[in-house]
N, CA, C and O atoms as a Tripos MOL2 file, in Angstrom:
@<TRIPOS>MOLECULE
protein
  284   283    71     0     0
PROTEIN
NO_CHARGES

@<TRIPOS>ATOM
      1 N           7.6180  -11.3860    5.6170 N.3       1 UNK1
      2 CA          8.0260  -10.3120    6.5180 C.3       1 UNK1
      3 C           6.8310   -9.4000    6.7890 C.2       1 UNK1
      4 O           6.1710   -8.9310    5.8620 O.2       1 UNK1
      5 N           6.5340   -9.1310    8.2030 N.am      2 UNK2
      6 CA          5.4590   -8.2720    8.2330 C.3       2 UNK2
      7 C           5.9200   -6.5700    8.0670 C.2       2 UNK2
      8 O           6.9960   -5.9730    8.0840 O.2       2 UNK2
      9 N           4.4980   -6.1770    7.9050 N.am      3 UNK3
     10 CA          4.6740   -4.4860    7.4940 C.3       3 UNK3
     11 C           5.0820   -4.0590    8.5310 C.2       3 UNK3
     12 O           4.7980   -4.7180    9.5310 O.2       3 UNK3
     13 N           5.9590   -2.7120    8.7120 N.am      4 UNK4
     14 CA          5.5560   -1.9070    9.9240 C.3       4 UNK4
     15 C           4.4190   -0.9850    9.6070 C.2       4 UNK4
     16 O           4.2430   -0.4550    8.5100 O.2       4 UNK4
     17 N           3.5020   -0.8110   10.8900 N.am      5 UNK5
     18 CA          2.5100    0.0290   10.6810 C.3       5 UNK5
     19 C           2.8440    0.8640   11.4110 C.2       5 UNK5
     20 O           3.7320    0.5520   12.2050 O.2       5 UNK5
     21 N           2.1510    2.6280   11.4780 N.am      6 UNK6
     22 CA          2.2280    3.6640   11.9850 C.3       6 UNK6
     23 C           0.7350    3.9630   12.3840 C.2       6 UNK6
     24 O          -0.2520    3.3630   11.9580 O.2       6 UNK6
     25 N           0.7560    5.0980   13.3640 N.am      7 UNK7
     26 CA          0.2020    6.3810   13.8220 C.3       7 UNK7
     27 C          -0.3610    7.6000   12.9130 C.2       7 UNK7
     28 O           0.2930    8.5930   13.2320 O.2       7 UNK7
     29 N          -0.9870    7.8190   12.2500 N.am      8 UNK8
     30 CA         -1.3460    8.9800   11.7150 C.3       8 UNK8
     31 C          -1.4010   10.0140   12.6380 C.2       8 UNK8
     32 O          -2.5990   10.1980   12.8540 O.2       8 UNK8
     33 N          -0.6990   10.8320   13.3360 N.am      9 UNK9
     34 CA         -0.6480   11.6600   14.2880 C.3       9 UNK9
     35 C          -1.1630   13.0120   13.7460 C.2       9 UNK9
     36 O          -2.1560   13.4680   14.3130 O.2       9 UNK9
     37 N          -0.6770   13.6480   12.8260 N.am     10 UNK10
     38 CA         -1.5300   14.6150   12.5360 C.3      10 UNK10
     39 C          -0.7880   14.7500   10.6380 C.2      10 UNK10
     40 O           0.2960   14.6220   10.0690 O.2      10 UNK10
     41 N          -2.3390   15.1080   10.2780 N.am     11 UNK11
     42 CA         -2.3730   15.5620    8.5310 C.3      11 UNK11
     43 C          -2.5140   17.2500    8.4390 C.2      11 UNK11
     44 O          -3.3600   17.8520    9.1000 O.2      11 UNK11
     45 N          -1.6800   17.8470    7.6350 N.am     12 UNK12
     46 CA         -1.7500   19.3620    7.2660 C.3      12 UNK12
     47 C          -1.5290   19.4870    6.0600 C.2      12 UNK12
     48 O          -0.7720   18.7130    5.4740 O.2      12 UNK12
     49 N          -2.3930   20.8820    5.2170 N.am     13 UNK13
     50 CA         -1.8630   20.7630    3.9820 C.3      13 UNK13
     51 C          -0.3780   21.2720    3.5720 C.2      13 UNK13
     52 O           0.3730   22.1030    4.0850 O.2      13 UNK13
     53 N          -0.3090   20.7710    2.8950 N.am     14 UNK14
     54 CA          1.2010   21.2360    1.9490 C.3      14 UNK14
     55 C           1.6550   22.3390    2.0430 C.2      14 UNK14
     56 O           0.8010   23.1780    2.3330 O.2      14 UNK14
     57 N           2.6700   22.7180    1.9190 N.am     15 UNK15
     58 CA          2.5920   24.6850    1.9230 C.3      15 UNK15
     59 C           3.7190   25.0160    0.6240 C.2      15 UNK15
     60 O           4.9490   25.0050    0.5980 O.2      15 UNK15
     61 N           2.6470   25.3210   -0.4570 N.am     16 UNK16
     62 CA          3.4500   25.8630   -1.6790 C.3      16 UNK16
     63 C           4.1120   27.6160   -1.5890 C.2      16 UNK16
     64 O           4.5530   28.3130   -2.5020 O.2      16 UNK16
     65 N           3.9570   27.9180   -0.1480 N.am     17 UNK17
     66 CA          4.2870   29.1330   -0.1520 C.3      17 UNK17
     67 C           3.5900   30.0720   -0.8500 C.2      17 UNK17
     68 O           2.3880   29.9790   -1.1000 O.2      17 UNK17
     69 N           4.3630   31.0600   -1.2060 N.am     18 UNK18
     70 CA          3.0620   32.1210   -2.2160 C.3      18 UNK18
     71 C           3.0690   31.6390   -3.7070 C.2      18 UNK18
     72 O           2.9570   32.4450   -4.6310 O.2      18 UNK18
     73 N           3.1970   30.3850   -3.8880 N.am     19 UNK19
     74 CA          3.1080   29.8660   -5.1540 C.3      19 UNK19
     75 C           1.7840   29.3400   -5.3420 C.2      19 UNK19
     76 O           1.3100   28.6360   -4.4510 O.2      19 UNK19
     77 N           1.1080   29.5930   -6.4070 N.am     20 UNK20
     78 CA         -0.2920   28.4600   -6.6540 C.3      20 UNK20
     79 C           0.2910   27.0710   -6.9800 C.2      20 UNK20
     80 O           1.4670   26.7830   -7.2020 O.2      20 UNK20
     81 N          -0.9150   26.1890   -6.9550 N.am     21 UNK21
     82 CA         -0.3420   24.6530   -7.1280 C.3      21 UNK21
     83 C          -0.4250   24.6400   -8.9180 C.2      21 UNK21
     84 O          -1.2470   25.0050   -9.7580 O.2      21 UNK21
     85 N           0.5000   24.2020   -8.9220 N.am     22 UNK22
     86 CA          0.9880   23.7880  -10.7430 C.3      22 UNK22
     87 C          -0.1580   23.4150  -10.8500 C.2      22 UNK22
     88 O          -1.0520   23.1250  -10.0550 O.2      22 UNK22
     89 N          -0.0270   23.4570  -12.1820 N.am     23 UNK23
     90 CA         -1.4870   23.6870  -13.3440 C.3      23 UNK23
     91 C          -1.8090   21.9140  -13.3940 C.2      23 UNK23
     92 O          -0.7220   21.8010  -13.9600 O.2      23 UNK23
     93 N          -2.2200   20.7380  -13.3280 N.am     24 UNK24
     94 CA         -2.6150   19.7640  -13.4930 C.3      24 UNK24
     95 C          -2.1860   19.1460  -12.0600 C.2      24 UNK24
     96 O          -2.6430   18.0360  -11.7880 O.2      24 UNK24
     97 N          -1.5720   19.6120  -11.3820 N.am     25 UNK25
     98 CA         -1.0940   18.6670  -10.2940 C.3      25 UNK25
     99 C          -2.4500   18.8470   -9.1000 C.2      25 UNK25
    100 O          -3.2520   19.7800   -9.1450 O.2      25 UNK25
    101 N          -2.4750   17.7510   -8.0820 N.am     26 UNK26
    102 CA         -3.6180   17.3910   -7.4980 C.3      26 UNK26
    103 C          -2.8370   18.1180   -5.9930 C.2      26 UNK26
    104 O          -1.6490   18.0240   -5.6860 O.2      26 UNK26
    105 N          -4.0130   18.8890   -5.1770 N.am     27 UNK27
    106 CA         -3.5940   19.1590   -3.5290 C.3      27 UNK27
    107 C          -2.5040   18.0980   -3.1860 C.2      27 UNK27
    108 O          -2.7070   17.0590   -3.8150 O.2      27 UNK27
    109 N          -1.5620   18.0550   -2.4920 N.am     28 UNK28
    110 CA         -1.3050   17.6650   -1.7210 C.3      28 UNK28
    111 C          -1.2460   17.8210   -0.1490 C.2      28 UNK28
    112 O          -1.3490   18.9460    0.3400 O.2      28 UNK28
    113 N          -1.0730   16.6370    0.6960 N.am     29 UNK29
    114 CA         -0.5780   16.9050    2.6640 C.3      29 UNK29
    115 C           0.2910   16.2320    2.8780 C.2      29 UNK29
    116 O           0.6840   15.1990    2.3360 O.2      29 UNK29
    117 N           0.6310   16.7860    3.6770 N.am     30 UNK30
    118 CA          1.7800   15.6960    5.0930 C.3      30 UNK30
    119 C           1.4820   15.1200    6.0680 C.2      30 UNK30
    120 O           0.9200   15.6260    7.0390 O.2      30 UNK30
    121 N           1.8410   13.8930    5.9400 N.am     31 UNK31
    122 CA          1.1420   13.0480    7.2400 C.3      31 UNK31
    123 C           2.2580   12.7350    7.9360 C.2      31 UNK31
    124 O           3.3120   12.2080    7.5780 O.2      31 UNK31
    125 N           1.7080   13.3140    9.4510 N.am     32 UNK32
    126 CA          2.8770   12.9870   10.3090 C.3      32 UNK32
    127 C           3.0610   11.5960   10.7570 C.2      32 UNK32
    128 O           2.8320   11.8350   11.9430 O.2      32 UNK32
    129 N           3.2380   10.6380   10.7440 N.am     33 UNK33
    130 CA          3.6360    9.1570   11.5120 C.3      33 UNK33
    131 C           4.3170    9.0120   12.6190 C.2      33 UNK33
    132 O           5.4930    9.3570   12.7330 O.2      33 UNK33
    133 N           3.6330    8.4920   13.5180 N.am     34 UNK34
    134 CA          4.5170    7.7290   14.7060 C.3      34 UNK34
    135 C           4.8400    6.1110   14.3610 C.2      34 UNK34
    136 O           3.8900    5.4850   13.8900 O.2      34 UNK34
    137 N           6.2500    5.3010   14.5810 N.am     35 UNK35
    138 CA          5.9630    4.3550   14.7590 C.3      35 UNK35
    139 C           5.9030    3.6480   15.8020 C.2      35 UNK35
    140 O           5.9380    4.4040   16.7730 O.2      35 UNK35
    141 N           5.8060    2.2190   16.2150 N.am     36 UNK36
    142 CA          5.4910    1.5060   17.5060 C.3      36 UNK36
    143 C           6.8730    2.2150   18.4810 C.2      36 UNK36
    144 O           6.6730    2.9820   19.4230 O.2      36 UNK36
    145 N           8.0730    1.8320   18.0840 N.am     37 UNK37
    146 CA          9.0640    2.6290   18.7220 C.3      37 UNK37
    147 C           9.4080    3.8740   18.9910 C.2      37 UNK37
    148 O          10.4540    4.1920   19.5570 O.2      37 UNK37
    149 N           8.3710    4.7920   18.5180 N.am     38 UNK38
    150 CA          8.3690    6.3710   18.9820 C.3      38 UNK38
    151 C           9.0890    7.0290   17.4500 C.2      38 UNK38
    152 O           9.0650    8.2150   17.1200 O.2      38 UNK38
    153 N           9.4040    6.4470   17.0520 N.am     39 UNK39
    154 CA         10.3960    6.9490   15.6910 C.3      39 UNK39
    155 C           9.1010    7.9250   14.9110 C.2      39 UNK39
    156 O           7.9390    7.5300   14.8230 O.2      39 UNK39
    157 N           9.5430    9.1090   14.4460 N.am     40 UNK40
    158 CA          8.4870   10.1220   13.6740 C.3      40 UNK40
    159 C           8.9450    9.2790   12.0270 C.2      40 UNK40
    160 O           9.8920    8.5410   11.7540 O.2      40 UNK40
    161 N           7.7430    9.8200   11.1480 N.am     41 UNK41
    162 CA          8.1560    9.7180    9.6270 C.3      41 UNK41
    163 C           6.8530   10.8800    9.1330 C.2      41 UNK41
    164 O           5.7660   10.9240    9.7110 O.2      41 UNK41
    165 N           7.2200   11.7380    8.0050 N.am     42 UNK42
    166 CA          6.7890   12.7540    7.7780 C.3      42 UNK42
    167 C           6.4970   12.2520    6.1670 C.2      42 UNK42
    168 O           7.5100   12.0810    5.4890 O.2      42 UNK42
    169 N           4.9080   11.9580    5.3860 N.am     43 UNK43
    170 CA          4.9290   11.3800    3.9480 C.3      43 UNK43
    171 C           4.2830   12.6310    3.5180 C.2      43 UNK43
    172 O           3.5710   13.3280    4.2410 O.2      43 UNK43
    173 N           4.6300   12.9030    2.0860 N.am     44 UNK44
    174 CA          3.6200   13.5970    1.7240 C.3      44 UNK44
    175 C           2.8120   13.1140    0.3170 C.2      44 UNK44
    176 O           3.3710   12.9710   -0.7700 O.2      44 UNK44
    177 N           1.9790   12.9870    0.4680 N.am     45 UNK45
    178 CA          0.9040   12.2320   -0.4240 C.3      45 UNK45
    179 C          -0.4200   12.9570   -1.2900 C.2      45 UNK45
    180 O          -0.9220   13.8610   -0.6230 O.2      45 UNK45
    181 N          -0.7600   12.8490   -1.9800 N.am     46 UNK46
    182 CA         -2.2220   13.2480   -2.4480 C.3      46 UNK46
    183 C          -3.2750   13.3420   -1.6240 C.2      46 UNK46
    184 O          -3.5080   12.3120   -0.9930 O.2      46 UNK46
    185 N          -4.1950   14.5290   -1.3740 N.am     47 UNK47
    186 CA         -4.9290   14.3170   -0.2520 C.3      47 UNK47
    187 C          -6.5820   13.4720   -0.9370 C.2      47 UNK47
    188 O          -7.5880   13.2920   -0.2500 O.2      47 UNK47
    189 N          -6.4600   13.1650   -2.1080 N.am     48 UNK48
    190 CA         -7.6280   12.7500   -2.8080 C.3      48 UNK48
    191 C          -7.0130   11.3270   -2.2890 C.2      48 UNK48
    192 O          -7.8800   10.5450   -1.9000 O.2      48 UNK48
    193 N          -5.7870   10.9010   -2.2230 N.am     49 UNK49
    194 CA         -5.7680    9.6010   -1.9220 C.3      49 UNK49
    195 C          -6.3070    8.5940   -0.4810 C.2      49 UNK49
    196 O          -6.6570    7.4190   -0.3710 O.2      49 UNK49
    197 N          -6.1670    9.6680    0.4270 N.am     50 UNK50
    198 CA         -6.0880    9.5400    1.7340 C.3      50 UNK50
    199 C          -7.5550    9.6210    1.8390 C.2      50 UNK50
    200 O          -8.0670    8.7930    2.5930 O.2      50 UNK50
    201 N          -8.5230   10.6450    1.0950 N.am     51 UNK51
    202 CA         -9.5980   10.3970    1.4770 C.3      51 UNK51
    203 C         -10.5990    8.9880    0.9120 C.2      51 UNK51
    204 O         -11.6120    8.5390    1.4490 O.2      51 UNK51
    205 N         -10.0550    8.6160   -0.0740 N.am     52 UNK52
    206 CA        -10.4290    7.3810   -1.0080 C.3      52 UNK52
    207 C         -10.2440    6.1480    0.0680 C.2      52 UNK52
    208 O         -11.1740    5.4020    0.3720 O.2      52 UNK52
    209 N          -8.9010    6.0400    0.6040 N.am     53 UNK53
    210 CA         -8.5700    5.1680    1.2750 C.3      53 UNK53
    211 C          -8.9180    5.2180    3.2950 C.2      53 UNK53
    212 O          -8.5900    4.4860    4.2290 O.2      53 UNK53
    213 N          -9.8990    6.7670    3.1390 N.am     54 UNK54
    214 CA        -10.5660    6.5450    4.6630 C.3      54 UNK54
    215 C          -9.0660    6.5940    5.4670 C.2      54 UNK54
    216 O          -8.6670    5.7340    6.2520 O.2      54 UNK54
    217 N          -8.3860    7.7520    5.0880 N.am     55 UNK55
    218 CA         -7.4660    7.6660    6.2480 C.3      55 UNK55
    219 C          -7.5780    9.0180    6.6530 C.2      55 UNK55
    220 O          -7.7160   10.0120    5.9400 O.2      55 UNK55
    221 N          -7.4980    8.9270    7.9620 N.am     56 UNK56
    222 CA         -7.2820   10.6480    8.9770 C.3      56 UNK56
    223 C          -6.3320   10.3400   10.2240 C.2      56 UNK56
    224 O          -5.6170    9.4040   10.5840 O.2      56 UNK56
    225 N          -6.6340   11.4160   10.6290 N.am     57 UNK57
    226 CA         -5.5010   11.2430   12.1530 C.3      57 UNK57
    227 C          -5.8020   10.2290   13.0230 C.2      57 UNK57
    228 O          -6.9500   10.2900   13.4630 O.2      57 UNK57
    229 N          -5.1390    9.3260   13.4050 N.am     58 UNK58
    230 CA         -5.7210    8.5110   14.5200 C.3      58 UNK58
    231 C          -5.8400    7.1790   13.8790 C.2      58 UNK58
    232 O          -5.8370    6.1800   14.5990 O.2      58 UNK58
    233 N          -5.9470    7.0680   12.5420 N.am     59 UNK59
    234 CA         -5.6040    5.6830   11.4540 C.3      59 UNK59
    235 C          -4.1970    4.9260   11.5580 C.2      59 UNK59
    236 O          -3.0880    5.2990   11.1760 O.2      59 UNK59
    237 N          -4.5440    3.8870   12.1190 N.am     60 UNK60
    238 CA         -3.0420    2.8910   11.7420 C.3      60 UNK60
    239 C          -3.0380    2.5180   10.3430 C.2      60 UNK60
    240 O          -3.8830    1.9130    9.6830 O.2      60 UNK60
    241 N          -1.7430    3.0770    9.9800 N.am     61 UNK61
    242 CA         -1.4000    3.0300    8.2440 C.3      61 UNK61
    243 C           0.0420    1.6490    8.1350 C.2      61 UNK61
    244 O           0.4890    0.9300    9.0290 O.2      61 UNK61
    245 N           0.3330    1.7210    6.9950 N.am     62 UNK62
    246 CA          1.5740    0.4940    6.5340 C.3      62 UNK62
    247 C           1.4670    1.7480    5.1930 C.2      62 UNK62
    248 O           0.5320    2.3790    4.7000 O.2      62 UNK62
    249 N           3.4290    1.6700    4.8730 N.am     63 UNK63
    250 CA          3.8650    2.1360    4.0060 C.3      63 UNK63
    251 C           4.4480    1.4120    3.0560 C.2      63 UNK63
    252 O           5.3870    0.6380    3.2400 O.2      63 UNK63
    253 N           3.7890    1.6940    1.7910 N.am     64 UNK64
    254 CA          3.8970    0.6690    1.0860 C.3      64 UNK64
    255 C           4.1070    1.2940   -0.3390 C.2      64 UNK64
    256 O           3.1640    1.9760   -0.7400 O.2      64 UNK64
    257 N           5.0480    1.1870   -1.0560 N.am     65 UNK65
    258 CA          5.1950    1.9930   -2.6600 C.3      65 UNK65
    259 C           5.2710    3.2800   -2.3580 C.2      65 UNK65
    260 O           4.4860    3.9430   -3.0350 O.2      65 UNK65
    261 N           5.9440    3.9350   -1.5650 N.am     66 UNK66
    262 CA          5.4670    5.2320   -0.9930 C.3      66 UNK66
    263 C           4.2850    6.0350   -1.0210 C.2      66 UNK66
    264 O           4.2330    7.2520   -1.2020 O.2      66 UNK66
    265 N           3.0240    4.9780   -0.7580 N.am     67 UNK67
    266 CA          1.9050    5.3770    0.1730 C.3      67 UNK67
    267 C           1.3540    4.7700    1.3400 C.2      67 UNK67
    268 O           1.5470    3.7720    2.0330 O.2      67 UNK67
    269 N           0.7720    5.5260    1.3010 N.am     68 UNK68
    270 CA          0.0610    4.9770    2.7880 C.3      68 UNK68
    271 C          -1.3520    4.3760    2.7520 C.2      68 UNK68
    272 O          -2.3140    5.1300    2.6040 O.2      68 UNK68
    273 N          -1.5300    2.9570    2.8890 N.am     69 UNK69
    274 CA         -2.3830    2.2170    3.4400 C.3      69 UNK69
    275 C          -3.3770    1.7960    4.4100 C.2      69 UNK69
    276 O          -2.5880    1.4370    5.2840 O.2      69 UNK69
    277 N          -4.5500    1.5680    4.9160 N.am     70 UNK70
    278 CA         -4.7930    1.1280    6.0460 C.3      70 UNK70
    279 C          -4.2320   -0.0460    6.2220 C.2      70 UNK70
    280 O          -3.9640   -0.9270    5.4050 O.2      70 UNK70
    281 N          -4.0030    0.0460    7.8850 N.am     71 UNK71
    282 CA         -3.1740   -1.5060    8.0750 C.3      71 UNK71
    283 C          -4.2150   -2.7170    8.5880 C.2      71 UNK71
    284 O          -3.7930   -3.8590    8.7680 O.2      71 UNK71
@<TRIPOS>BOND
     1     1     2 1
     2     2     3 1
     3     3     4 2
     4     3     5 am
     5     5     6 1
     6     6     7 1
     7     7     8 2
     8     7     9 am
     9     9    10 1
    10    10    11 1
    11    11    12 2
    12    11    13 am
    13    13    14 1
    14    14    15 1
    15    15    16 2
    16    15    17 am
    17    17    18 1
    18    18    19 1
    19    19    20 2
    20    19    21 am
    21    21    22 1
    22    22    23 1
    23    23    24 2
    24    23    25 am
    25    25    26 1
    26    26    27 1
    27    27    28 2
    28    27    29 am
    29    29    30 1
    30    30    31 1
    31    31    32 2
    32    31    33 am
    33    33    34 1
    34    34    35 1
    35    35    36 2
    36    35    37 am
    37    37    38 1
    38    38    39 1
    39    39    40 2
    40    39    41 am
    41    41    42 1
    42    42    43 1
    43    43    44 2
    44    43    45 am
    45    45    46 1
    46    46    47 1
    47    47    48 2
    48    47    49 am
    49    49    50 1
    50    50    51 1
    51    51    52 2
    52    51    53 am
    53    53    54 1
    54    54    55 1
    55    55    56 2
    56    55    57 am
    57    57    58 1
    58    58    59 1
    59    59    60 2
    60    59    61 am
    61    61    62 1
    62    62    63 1
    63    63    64 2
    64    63    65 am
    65    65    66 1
    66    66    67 1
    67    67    68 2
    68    67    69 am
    69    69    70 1
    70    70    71 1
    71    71    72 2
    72    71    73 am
    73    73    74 1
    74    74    75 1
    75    75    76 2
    76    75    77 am
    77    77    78 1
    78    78    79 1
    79    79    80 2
    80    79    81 am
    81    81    82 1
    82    82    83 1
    83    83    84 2
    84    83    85 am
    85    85    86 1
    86    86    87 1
    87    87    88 2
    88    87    89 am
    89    89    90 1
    90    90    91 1
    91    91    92 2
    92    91    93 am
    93    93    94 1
    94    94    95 1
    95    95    96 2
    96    95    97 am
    97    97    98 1
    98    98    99 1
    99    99   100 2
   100    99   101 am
   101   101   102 1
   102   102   103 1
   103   103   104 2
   104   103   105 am
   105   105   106 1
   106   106   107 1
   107   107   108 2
   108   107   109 am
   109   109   110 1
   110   110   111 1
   111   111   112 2
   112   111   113 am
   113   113   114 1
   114   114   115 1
   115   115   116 2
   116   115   117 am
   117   117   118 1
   118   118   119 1
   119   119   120 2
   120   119   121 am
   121   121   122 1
   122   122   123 1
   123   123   124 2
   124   123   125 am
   125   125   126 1
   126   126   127 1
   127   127   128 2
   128   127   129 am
   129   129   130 1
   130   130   131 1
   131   131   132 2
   132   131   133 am
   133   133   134 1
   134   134   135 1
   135   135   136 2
   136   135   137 am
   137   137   138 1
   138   138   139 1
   139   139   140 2
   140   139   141 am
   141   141   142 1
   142   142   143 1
   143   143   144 2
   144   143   145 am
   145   145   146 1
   146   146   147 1
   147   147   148 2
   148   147   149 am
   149   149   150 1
   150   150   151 1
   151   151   152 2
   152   151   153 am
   153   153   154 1
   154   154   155 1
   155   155   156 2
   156   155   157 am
   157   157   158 1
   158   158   159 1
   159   159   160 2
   160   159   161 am
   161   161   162 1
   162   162   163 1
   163   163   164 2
   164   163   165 am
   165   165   166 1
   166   166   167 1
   167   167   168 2
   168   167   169 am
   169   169   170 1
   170   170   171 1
   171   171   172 2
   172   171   173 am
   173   173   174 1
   174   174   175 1
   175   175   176 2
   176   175   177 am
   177   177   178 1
   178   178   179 1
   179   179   180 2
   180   179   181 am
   181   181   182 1
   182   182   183 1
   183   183   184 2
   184   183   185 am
   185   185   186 1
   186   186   187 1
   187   187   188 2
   188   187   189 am
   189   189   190 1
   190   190   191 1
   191   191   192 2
   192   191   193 am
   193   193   194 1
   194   194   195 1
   195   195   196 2
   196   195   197 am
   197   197   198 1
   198   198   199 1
   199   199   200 2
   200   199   201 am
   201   201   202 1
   202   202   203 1
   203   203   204 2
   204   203   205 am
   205   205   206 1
   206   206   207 1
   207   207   208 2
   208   207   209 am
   209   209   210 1
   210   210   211 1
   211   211   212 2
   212   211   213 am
   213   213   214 1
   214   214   215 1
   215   215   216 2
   216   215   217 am
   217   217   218 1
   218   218   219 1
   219   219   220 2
   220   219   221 am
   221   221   222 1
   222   222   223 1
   223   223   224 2
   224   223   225 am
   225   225   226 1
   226   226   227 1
   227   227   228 2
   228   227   229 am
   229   229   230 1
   230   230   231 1
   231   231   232 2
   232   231   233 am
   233   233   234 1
   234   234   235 1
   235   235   236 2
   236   235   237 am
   237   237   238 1
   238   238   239 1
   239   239   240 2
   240   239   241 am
   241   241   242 1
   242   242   243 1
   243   243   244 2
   244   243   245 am
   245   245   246 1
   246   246   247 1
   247   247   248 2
   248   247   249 am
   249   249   250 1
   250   250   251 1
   251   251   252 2
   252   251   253 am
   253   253   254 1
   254   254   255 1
   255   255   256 2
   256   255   257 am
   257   257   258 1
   258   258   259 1
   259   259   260 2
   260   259   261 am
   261   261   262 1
   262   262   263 1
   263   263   264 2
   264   263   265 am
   265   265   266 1
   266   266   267 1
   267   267   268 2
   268   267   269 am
   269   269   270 1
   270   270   271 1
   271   271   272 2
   272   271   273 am
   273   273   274 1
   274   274   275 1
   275   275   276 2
   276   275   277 am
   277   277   278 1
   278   278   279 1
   279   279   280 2
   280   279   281 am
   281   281   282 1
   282   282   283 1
   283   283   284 2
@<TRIPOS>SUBSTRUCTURE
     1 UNK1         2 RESIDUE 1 A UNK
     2 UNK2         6 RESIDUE 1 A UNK
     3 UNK3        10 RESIDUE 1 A UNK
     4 UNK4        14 RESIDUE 1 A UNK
     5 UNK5        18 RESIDUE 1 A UNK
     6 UNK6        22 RESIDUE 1 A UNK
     7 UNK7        26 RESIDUE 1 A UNK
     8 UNK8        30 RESIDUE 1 A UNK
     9 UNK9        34 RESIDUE 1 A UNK
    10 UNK10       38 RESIDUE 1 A UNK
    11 UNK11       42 RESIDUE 1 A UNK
    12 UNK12       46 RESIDUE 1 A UNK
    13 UNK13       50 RESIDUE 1 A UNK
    14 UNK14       54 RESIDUE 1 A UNK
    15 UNK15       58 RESIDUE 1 A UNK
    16 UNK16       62 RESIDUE 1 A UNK
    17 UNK17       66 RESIDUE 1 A UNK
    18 UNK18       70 RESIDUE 1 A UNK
    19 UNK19       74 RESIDUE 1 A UNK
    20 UNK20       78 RESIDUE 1 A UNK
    21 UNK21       82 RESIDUE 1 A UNK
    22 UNK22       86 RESIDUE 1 A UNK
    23 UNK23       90 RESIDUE 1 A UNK
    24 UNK24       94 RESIDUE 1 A UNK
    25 UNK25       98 RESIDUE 1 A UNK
    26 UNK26      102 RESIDUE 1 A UNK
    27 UNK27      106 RESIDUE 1 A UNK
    28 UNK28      110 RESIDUE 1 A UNK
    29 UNK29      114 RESIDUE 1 A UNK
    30 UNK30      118 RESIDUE 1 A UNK
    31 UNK31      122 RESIDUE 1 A UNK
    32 UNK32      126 RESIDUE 1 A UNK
    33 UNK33      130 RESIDUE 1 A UNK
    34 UNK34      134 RESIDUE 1 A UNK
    35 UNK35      138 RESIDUE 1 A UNK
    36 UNK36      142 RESIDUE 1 A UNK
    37 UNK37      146 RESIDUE 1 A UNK
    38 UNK38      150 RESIDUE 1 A UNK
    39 UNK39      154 RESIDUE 1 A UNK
    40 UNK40      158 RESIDUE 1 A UNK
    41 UNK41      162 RESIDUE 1 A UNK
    42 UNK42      166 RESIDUE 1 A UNK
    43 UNK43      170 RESIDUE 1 A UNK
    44 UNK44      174 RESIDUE 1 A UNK
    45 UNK45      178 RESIDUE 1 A UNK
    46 UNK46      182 RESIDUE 1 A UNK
    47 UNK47      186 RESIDUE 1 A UNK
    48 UNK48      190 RESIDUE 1 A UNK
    49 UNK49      194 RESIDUE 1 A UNK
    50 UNK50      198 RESIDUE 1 A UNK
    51 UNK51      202 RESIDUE 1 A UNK
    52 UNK52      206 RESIDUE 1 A UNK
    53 UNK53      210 RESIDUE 1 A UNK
    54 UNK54      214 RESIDUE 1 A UNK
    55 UNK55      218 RESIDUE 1 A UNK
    56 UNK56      222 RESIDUE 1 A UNK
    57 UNK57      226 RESIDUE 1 A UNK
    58 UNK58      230 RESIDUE 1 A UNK
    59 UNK59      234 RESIDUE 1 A UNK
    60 UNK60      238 RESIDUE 1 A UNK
    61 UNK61      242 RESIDUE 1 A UNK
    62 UNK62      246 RESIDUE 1 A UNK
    63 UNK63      250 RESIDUE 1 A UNK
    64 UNK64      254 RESIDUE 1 A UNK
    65 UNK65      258 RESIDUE 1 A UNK
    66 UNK66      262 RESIDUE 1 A UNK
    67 UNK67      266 RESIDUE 1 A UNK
    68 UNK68      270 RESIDUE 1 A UNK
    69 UNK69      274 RESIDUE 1 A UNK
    70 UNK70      278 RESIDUE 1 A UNK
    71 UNK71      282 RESIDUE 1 A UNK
């Protein structure tokens, strides 16, 4: 079965509100997704991951283990 892949349409950071980020936990963002059918999906992920894996806006991704991949 093939993946569906997405749109990286736009990445923003997280918003902990007026909270600091918990004591060991890593930044997180939200990546907005388009898919081929117009359908939105909203992930939110580690932003150390996304940069490891060379993804930004404008990257076709596949969701996979609930992350995001290049496709």
């Amino acid at each position: 079965m093939e993946e569906e892949s997405y749109l990286v349409e736009q990445i923003q950071e997280d918003d902990y509100g007026c909270e600091e980020l918990p004591e060991g936990e890593k930044p997180k963002v939200l990546c907005v997704l388009r898919a081929k059918d117009g359908t939105q999906r909203i992930v939110r992920m580690e932003d150390d991951l996304l940069l490891e894996r060379k993804i930004d806006a404008g990257s076709r991704v596949v969701l996979r283990n609930h992350g995001l991949f290049p496709a």
